[in-house]
C-alpha positions as CSV (number, residue, x, y, z in Angstrom):
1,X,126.9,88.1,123.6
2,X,125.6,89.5,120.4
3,X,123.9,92.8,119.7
4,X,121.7,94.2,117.2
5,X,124.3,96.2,115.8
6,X,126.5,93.5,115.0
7,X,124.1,93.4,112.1
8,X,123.0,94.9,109.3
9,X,120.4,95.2,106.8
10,X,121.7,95.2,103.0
11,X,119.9,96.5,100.2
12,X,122.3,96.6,97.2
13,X,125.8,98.2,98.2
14,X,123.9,99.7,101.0
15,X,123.8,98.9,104.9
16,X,121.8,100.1,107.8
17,X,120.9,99.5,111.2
18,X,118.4,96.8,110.9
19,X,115.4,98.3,112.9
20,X,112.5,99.5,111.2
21,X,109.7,101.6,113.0
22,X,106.8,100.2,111.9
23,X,103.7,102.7,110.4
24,X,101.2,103.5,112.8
25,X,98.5,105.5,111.2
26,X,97.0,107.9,111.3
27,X,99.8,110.0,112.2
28,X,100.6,108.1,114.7
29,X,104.1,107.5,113.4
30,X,104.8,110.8,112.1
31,X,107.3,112.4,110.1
32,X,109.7,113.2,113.0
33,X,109.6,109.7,114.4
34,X,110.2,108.2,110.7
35,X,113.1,111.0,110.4
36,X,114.6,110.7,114.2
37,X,114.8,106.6,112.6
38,X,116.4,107.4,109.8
39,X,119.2,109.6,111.1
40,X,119.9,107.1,113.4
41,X,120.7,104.5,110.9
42,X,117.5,102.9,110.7
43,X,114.3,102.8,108.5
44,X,111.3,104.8,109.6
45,X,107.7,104.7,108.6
46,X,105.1,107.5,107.7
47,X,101.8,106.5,107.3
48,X,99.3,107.8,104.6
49,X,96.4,106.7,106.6
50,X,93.8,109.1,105.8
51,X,96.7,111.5,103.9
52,X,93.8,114.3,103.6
53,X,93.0,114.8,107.4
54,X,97.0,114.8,107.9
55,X,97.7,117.7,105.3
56,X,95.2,119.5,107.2
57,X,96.7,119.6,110.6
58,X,100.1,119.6,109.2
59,X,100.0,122.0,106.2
60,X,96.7,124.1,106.6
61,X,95.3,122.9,103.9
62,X,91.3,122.1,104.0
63,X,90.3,119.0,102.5
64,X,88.4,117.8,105.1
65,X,86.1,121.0,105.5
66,X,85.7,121.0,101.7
67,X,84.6,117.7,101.1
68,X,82.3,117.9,104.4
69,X,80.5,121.0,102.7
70,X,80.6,119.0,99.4
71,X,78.3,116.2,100.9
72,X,76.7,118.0,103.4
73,X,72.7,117.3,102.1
74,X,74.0,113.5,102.5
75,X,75.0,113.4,106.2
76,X,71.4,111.8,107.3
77,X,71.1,109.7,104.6
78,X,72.3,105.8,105.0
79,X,73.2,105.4,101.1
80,X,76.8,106.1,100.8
81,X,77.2,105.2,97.6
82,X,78.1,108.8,96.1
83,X,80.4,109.8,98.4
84,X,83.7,110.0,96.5
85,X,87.1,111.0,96.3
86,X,88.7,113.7,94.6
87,X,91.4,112.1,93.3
88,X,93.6,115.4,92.5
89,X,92.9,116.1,96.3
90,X,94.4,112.9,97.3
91,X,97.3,113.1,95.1
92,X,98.3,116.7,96.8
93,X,97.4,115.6,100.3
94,X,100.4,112.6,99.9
95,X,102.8,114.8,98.1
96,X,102.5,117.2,100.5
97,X,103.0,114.9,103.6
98,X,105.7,112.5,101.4
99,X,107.8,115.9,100.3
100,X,108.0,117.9,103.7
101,X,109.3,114.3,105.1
102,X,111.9,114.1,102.4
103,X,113.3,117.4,102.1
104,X,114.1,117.5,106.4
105,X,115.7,113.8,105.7
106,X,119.5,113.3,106.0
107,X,121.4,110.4,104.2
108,X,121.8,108.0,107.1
109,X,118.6,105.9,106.9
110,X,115.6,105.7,105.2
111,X,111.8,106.7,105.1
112,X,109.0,104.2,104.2
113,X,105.3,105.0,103.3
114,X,102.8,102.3,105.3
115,X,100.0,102.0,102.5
116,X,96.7,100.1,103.6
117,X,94.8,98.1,101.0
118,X,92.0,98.0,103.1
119,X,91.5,101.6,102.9
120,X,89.0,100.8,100.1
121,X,87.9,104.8,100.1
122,X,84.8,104.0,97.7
123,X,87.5,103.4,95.3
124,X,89.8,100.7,95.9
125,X,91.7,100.7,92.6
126,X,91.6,103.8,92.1
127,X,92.1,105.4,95.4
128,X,95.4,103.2,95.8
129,X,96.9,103.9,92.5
130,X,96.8,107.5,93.6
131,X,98.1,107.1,96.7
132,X,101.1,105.1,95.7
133,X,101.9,107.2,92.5
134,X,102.1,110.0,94.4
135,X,104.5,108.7,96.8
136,X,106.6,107.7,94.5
137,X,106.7,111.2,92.8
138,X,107.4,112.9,96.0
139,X,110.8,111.4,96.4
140,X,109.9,108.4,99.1
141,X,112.4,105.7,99.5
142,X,110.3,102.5,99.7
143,X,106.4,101.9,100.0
144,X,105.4,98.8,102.5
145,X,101.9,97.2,101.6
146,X,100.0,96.4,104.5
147,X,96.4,95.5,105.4
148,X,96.0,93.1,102.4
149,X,97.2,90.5,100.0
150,X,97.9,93.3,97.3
151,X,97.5,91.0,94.7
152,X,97.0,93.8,92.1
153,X,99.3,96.8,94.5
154,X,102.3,96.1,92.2
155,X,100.9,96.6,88.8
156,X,98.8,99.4,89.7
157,X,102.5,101.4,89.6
158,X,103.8,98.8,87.1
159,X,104.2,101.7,84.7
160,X,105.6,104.6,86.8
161,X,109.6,105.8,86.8
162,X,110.4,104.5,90.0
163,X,108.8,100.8,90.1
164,X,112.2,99.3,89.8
165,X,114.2,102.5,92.0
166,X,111.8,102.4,94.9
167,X,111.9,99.9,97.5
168,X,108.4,97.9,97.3
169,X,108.2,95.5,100.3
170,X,104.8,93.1,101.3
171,X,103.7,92.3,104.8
172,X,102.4,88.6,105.1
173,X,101.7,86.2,107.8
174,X,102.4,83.2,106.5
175,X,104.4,81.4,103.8
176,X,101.0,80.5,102.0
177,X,100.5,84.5,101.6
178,X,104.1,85.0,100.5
179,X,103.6,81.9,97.6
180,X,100.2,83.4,96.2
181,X,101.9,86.6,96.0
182,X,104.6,85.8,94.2
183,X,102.9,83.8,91.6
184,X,100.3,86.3,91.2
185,X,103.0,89.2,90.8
186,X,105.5,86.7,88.6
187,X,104.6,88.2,85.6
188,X,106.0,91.9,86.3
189,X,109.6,90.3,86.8
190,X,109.4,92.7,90.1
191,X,110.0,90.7,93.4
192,X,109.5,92.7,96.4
193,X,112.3,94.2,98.4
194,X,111.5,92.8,101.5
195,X,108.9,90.8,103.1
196,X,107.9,91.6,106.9
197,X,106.7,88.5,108.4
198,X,104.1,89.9,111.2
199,X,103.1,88.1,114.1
200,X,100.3,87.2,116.2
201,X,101.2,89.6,118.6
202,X,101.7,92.9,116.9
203,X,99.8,96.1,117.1
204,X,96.3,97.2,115.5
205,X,95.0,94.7,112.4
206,X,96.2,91.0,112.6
207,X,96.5,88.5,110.1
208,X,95.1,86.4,112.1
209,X,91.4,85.2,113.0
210,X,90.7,84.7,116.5
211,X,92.6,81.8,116.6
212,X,95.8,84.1,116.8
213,X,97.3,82.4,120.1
214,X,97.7,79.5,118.1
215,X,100.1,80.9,116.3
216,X,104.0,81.8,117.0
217,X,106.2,84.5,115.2
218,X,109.6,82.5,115.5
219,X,107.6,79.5,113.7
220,X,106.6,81.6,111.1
221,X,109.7,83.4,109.9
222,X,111.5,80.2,110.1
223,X,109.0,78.9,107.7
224,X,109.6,81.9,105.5
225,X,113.0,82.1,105.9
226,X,113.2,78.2,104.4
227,X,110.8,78.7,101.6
228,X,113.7,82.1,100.4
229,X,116.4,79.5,100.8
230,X,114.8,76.8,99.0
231,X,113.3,79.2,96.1
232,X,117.1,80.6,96.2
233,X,115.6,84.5,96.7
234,X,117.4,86.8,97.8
235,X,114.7,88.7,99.4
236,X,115.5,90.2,103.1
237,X,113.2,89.1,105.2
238,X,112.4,91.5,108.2
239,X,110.3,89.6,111.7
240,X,107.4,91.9,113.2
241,X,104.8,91.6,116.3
242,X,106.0,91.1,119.8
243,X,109.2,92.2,119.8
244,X,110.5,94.0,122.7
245,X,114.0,93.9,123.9
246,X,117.2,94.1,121.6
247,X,117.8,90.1,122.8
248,X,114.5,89.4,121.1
249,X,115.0,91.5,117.9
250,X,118.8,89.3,118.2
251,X,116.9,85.8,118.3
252,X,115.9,86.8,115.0
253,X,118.4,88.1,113.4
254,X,120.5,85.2,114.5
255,X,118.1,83.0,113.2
256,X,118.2,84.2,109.5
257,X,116.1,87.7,109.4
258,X,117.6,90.7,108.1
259,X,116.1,93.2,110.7
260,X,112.8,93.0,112.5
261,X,110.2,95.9,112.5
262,X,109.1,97.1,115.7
263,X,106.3,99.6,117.1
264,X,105.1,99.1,120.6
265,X,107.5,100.8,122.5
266,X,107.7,103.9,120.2
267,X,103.5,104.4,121.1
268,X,105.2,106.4,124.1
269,X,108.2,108.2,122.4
270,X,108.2,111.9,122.5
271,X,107.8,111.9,118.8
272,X,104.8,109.7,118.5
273,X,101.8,111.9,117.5
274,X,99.5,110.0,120.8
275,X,98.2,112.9,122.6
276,X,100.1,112.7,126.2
277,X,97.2,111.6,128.0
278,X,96.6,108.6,125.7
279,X,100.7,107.6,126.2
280,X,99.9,107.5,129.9
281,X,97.0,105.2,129.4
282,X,99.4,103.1,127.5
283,X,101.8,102.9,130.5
284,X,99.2,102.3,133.0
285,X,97.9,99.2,131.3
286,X,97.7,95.9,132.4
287,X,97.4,92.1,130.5
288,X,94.2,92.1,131.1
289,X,93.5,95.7,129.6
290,X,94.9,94.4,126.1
291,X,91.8,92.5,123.8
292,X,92.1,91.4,120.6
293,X,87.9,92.0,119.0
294,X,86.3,92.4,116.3
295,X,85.2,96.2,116.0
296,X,87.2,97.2,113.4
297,X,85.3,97.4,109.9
298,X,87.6,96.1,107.7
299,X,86.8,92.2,108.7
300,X,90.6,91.8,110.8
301,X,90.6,91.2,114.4
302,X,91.9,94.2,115.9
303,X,94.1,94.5,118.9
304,X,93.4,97.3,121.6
305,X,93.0,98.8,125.0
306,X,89.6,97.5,126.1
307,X,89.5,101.2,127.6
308,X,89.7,102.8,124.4
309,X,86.7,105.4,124.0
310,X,85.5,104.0,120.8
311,X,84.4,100.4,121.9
312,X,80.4,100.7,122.4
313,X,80.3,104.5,120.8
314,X,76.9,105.1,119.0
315,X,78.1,108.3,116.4
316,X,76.8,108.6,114.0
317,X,79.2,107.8,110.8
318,X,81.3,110.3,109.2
319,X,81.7,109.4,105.7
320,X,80.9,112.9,104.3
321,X,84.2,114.0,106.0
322,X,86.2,111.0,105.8
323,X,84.8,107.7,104.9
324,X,88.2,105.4,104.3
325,X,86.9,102.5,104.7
326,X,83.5,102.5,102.4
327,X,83.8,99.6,100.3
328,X,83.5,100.0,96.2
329,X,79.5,100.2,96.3
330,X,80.2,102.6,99.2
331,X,78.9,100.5,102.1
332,X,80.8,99.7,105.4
333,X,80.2,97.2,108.4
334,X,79.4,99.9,110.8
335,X,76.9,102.0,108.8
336,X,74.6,98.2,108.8
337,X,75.4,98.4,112.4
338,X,74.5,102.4,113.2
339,X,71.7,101.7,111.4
340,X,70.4,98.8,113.0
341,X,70.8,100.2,116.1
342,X,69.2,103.8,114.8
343,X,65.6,101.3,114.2
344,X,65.9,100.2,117.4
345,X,65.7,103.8,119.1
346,X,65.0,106.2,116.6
347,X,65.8,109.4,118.7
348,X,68.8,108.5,118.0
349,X,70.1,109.4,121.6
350,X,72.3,107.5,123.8
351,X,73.1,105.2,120.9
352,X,75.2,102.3,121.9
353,X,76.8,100.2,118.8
354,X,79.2,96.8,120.2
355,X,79.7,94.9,117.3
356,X,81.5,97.7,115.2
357,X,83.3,101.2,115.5
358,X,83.4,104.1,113.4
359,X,87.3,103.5,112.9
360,X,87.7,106.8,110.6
361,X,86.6,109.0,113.6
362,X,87.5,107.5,116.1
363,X,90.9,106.6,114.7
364,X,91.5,110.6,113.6
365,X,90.9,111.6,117.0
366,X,92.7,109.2,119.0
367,X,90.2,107.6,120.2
368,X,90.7,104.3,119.3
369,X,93.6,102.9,121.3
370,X,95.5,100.3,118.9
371,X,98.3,98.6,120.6
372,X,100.8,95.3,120.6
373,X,100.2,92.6,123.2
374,X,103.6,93.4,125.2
375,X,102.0,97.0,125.9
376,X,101.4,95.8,129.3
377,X,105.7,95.9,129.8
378,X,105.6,99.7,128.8
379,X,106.0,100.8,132.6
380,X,109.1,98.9,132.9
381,X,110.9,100.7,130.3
382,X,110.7,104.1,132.3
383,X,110.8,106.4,135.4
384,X,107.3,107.1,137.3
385,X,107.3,110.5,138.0
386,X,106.3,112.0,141.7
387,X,102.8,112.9,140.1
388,X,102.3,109.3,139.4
389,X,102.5,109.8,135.4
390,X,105.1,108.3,133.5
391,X,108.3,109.8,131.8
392,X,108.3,110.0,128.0
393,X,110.9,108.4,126.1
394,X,113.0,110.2,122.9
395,X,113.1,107.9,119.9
396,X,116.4,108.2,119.9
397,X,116.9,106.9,123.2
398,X,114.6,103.5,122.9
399,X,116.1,102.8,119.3
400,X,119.5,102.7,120.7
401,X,118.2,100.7,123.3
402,X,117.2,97.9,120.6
403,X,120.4,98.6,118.9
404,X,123.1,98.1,122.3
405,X,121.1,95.9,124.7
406,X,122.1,92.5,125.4
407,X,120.7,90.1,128.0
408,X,117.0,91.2,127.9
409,X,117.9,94.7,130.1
410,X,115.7,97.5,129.4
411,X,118.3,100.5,129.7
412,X,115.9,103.4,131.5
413,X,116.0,107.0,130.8
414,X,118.0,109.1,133.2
């Protein structure tokens, strides 16, 4: 009976263990999880997820505070429009975050950025230029494009050194997305790296609508997988959403993917940056605790603990201090929502907004609790503790647990 580590993923010369940590932002994959992957063989993510609120509480720095006080006359005003961002600010925040990573890396494995197009930051161009370059000039080893088509993503660093040293890889959920990319990129004469087929069943933003039950990972990559062979590219392709054992990460990697990415069970690792209390609420879950809705701003169905604290929060929105997700006109779906809801009772107490979230906030304090559909399974994978909570895992120990299981066992922590 095979295991993962009878295979490996090859870029080049190069092998490694073909698990990928996927990037959970914001800070929710941090730089020891990425780097605990890495020395283990494996690929880990960072996320740059609001990069500027990350420096803060990582490097002292103030970017936050300074932009607040920057925009301070505009916090009671609806018009978003002039909030922007300072660009050099940016560009520090990620080298900071991307360098400290790199310097405390080893030579085992490697360390990703998770860049999200639909962090539109009153900028879109702009803002993700920036974010990219930067990586790139702090010494990361790949950048995976996520939450988006990223029709433009590649020639936006077309010109920079490392285009063609870097890894560049594209997350898609279908074949479709994979073919318009390609076509659209063709001209560069820059494929990407690797494609990550995600499922139906991952974590946070789907690309799916709310038809997502309809749909089935395994049919998917084998799609993908066919359209590489057919189009003879040599592109590794790398199965995401729903994977929870090492037999399932083996179904696909007997099947024809070169590793799969996985997340869920690394929410509860003693390197995730959850807050302990949230990683309990994670292990107490149920099925029925897990929705997939449509608060999120960006337009994706988003999947969640139906406990999270931000679901039916009235605050009021924080763009002065963050503001990721205002569009290029500087509007965002739950500023139209806050505000509606503001007419309605203009004391503006006990404010109670369904249809949309204030994902910046929420998401920066934890607040918004993001998670894959097998969350539920989380319990079995540990020890419950005499006080009733549940024992933490090291990364080290569920990686290896991906990497040596066979038969769908769940090896527990001693």
């Amino acid at each position: 009976m095979k295991r993962v580590d009878d295979f490996r993923l090859k870029f080049g010369k190069k092998e490694y263990v073909p698990i990928i940590v996927g990037g959970m932002g914001v800070d929710i994959s941090t730089a020891e999880l990425a780097l605990e992957t890495a020395r283990l063989g494996g690929i880990g993510h960072i996320s740059d997820a609001m990069v500027p609120d990350v420096s803060d509480r990582r490097y002292d720095t103030s970017f936050v505070k300074d932009k607040t006080r920057f925009y301070k006359a505009n916090i009671d005003i609806s018009d978003k429009s002039i909030i922007k961002f300072d660009l050099g600010v940016l560009a520090e925040a990620t080298r900071r975050h991307v360098e400290a990573t790199m310097q405390a890396k080893g030579s085992e494995g490697l360390v990703f950025v998770n860049c999200m197009e639909k962090l539109t930051m009153n900028g879109p161009r702009e803002t993700l230029q920036v974010r990219m370059a930067s990586a790139l000039d702090a010494g990361i080893d790949g950048i995976t494009l996520s939450a988006g088509l990223h029709l433009g993503s590649f020639g936006l660093i077309a010109e920079h050194p490392r285009f063609r040293d870097a890894k560049l890889g594209i997350i898609v959920s279908s074949v479709r997305a994979l073919q318009l990319f390609l076509r659209k990129n063709a001209r560069l004469e820059r494929k990407p790296d690797y494609v990550i087929v995600e499922g139906p069943l991952a974590g946070g933003h789907l690309g799916f609508g709310l038809d997502w039950a309809q749909y089935d990972l395994a049919t998917i990559v084998a799609e993908v997988v066919q359209f590489m062979k057919t189009e003879q590219l040599d592109i590794p392709v790398i199965a995401a959403g729903g994977i929870f054992t090492g037999s399932d990460a083996v179904s696909f990697l007997e099947t024809g993917s070169s590793a799969v990415q996985v997340a869920t069970r690394f929410t509860v690792a003693n390197e995730c940056g959850l807050p302990a209390e949230v990683k309990q609420d994670y292990f107490k879950a149920s099925e029925a605790d897990i929705v997939v809705n449509t608060i999120s701003p960006t337009g994706y169905p988003m999947r969640m603990l139906k406990g999270s604290p931000a679901i039916g929060s009235g605050i009021r929105p924080g763009c002065e201090s963050y503001g990721y997700l205002l569009d290029g006109n500087g509007n965002c779906s739950y500023i139209t929502a806050y505000n509606r809801e503001l007419a309605l009772h203009p004391d503006g107490k006990n404010l109670v907004v369904m249809d949309k979230t204030c994902l910046c906030t929420h998401m920066r304090n934890f607040k918004l609790w993001t998670c894959g559909h097998y969350t539920y399974r989380l319990k079995d994978t540990t020890r419950r503790l005499p006080d009733g909570s549940y024992q933490t895992l090291s990364a080290e120990h569920i990686f290896k647990d991906y990497q040596f299981s066979v038969d769908q066992k769940v090896v527990l922590p001693g």
